[in-house]
C-alpha positions as CSV (number, residue, x, y, z in Angstrom):
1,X,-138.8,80.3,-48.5
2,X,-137.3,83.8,-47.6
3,X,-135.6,85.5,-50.4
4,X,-134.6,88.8,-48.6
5,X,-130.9,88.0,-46.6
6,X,-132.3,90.6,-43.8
7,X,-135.1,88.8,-42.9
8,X,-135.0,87.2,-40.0
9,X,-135.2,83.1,-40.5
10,X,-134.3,79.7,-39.6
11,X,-131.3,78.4,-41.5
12,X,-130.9,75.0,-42.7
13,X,-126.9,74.2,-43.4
14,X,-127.0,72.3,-46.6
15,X,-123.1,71.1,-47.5
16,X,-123.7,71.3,-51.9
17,X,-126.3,72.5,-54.1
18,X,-129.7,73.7,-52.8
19,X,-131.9,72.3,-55.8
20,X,-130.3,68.7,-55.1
21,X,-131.8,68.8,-51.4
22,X,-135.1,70.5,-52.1
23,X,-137.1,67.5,-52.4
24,X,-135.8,65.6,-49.6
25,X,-136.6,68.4,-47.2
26,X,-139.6,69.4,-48.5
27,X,-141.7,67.8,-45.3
28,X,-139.5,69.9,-43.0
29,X,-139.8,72.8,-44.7
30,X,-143.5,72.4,-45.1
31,X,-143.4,71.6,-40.9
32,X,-141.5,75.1,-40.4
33,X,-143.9,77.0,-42.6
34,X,-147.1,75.7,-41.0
35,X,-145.7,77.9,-38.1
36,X,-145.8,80.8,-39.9
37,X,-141.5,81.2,-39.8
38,X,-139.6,81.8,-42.4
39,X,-136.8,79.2,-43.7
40,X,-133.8,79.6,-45.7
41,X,-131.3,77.6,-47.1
42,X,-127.3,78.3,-46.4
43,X,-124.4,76.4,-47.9
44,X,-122.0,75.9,-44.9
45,X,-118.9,73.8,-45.8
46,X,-118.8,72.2,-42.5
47,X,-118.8,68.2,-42.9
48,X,-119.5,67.4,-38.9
49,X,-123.2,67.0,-39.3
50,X,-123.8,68.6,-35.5
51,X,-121.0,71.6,-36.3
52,X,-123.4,72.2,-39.6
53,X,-126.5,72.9,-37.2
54,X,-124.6,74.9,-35.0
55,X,-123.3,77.3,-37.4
56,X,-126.4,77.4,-39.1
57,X,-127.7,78.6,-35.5
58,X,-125.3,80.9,-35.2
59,X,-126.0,82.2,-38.8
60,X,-129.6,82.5,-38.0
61,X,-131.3,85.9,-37.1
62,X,-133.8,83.6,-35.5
63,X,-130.5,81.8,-33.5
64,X,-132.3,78.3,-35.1
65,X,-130.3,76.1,-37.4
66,X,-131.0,72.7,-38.9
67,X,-128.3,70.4,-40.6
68,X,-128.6,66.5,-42.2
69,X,-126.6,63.8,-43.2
70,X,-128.5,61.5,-45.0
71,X,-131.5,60.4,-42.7
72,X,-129.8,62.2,-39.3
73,X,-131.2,65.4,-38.6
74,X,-129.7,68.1,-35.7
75,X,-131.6,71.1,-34.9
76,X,-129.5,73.2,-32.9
77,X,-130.0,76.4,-30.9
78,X,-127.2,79.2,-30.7
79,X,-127.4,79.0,-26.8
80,X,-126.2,75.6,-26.2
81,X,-123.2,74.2,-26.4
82,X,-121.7,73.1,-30.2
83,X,-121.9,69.3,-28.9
84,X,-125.3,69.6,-27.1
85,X,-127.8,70.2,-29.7
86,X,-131.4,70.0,-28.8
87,X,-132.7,67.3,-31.6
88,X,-130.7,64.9,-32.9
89,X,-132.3,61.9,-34.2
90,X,-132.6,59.5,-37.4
91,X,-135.6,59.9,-39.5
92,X,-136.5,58.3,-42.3
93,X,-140.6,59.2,-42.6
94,X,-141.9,62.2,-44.2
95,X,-144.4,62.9,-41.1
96,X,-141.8,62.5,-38.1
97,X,-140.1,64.7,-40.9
98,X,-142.5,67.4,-40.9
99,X,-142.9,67.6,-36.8
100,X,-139.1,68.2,-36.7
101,X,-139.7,71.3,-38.5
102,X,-142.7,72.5,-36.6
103,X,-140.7,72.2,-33.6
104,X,-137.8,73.8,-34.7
105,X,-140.5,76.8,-35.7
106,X,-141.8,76.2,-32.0
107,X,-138.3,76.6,-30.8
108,X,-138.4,80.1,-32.1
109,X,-142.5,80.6,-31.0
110,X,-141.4,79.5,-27.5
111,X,-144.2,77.3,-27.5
112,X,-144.4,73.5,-26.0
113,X,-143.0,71.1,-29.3
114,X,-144.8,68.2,-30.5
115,X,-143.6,64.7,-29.3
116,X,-142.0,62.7,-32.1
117,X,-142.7,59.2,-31.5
C-alpha cells in the first residue's frame, strides 16, 4: 500500500472505514501489487457504485480507480465516460478477484489484460 499522498497510485473508493474492507480486498490488492503499482485506499462518499470508480479515477495520479458494492466490482478509467466503465462485473472468488487487480495494474502498464473467465 502507498503511504505517501504524492505518489502516484491506483485508487480504490471505499464508502466507510478502510480496516473493515481490508480483508475482503486483499486478493485484489495482492493482483495490483504483483504488477509492481502502487494502491491506495480513498474514502469517497459516493453511494452509485460506477460514480465511486469514476471518481476514484479521477482522483488517481495513475487516472485508475476501482469501487465495490458487495460482490460488484467497476474499474474505471478517467478517459471514459462516468457510465462506461471498462470492468464491471460480479465476483465472488478470490482468484477472478486477483486478475481484476492485475488488470487494472495492466490498465496503467498498457499491456494486454488477462481474460477473466
Amino acid at each position: 500500500m502507498a503511504d505517501n499522498p504524492e505518489r502516484p497510485t491506483i485508487v480504490i473508493g471505499i464508502n466507510g472505514s478502510s480496516d473493515s474492507v481490508r480483508g475482503k480486498l486483499k486478493p485484489i490488492l495482492n493482483g495490483i501489487e504483483e504488477e509492481q503499482i502502487p494502491v491506495s485506499l480513498e474514502d469517497i462518499h459516493v453511494d452509485n457504485v460506477v460514480s465511486r470508480a469514476y471518481q476514484a479515477a479521477l482522483s488517481s495520479r495513475l487516472s485508475v480507480g476501482i469501487a465495490y458494492d458487495n460482490h460488484r466490482f467497476i474499474v474505471h478509467y478517467k478517459n471514459l465516460p462516468e457510465s462506461e466503465p471498462l470492468f464491471d462485473i460480479n465476483i465472488n472468488d478470490d482468484l477472478k478477484l486477483r486478475m481484476l487487480g492485475a488488470n487494472a495494474a495492466r490498465l496503467v502498464k498498457g499491456i494486454p489484460f488477462k481474460k477473466i473467465s
